[in-house]
C-alpha positions in Angstrom: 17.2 14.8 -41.9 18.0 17.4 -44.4 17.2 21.0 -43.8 18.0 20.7 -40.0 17.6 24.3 -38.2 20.6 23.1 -36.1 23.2 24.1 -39.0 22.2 27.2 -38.3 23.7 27.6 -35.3 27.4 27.9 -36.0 26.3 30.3 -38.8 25.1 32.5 -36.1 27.8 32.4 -34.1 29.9 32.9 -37.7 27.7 36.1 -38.3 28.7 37.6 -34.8 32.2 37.2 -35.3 32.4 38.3 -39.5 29.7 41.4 -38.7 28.4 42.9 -41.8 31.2 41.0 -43.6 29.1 37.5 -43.7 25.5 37.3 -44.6 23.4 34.5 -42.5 20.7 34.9 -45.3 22.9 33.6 -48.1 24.3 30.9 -45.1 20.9 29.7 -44.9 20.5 29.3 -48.7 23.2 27.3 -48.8 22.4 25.0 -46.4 19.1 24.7 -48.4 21.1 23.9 -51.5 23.9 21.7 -50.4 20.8 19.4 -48.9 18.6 19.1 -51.9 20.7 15.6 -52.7 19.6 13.9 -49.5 16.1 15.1 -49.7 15.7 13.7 -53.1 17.6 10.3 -52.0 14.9 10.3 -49.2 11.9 10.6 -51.6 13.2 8.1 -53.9 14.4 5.7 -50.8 18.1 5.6 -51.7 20.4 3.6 -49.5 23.0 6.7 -49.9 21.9 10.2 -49.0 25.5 12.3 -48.7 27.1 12.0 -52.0 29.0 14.0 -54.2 27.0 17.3 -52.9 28.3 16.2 -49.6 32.5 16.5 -50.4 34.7 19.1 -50.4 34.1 19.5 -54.2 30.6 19.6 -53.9 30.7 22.2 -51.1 32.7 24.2 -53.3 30.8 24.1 -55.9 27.6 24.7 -54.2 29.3 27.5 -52.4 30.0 29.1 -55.7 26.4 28.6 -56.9 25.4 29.9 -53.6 27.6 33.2 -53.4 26.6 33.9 -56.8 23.0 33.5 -56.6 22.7 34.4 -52.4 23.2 38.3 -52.7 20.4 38.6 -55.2 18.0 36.8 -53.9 18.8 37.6 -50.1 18.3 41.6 -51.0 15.2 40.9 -53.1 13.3 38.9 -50.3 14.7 41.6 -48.0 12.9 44.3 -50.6 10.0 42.2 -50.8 9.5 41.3 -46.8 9.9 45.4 -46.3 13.0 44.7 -43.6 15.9 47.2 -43.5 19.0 46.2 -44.2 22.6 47.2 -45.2 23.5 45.9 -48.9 24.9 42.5 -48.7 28.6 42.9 -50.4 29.9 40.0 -52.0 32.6 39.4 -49.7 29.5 38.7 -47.0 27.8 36.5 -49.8 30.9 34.9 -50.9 31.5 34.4 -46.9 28.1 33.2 -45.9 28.2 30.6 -48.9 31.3 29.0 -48.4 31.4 28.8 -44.7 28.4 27.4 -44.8 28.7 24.2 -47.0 32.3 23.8 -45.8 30.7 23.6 -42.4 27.7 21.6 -43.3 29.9 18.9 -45.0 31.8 19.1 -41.7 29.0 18.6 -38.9 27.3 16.0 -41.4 30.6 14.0 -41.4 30.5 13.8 -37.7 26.9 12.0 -38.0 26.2 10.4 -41.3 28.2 6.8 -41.5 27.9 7.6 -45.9 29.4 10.4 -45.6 32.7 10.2 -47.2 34.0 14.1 -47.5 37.1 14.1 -49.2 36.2 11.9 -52.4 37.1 10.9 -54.7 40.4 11.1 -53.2 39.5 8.9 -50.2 37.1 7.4 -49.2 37.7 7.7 -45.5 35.8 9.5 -42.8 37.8 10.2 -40.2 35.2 12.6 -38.5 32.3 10.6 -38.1 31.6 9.6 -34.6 34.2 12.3 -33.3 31.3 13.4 -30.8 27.8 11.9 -30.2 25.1 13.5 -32.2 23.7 14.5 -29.1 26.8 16.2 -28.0 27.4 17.7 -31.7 23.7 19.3 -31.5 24.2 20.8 -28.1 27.3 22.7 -29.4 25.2 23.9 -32.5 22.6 25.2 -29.8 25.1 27.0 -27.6 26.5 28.2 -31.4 23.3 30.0 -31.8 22.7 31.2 -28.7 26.2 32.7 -28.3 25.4 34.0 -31.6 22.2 35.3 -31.0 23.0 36.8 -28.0 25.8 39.2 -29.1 23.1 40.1 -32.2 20.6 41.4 -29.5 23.8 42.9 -27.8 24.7 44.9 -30.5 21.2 45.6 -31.3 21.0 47.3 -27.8 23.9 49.4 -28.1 23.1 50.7 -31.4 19.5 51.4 -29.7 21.1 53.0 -26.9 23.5 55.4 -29.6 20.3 57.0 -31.5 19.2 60.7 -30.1 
């Protein structure tokens, strides 16, 4: 199903390791935008839902749309919503982008039998079935909570720092 939140979890583990250095905003966009193509095959009932936007190519591509276009938008909403925030540098855009197609076209491989990643120079798929889907979303849940609990870690140290 496109748009799952469990993508999301390696990106929060991938934002407690990188720091301010990757953006989990423009991460999220990302995964947004590299699964626009299956949502469309599922309105118009294709038999194919992972195709070009889901190869290395296509993740690089969408990564470049989404680096580009992520640190704008990301620091608008941010404006808009009223949150503070440090400014999002394009290393944390380019970072958040890239990492996060390369790794959606990775932990779709492992589940999606038409997925075929590395067209169009092959057609094989050597990841899919590497663990059970059941097994792949339980490491994106321990992702995020590892993630998440080294955000509220840091969170409470900075908390504990202020006069």
């Amino acid at each position: 199903m496109p748009f799952t939140p469990f993508h999301l979890g390696p990106g929060a583990a991938m934002k407690a390791v990188g720091g301010r250095h990757f953006s989990f905003m423009v991460f999220g966009g990302a995964q947004v935008l590299i699964d626009i193509e299956p949502l469309v095959g599922l309105i118009q009932g294709a038999d194919i839902l992972h195709g070009p936007t889901h190869t290395l190519a296509g993740a690089l591509l969408i990564g470049g749309v989404a680096a580009l276009t992520g640190k704008p938008v990301s620091e608008l909403v941010l404006r808009m919503l009223k949150i503070a925030h440090q400014p999002i540098s394009w290393l944390a855009s380019c970072m958040g982008a890239f990492l996060g197609t390369l790794s959606h076209i990775m932990l779709d491989a492992i589940m999606h039998s038409d997925m075929h990643p590395w067209r169009p120079l092959s057609s094989s798929n050597g990841l899919l079935d590497l663990v059970s889907v059941n097994e792949l979303h339980l490491a994106c849940l321990v992702l995020a909570l590892l993630g998440g609990a080294v955000a509220a870690w840091r969170l409470y140290k900075a908390s504990r720092q202020r006069p």
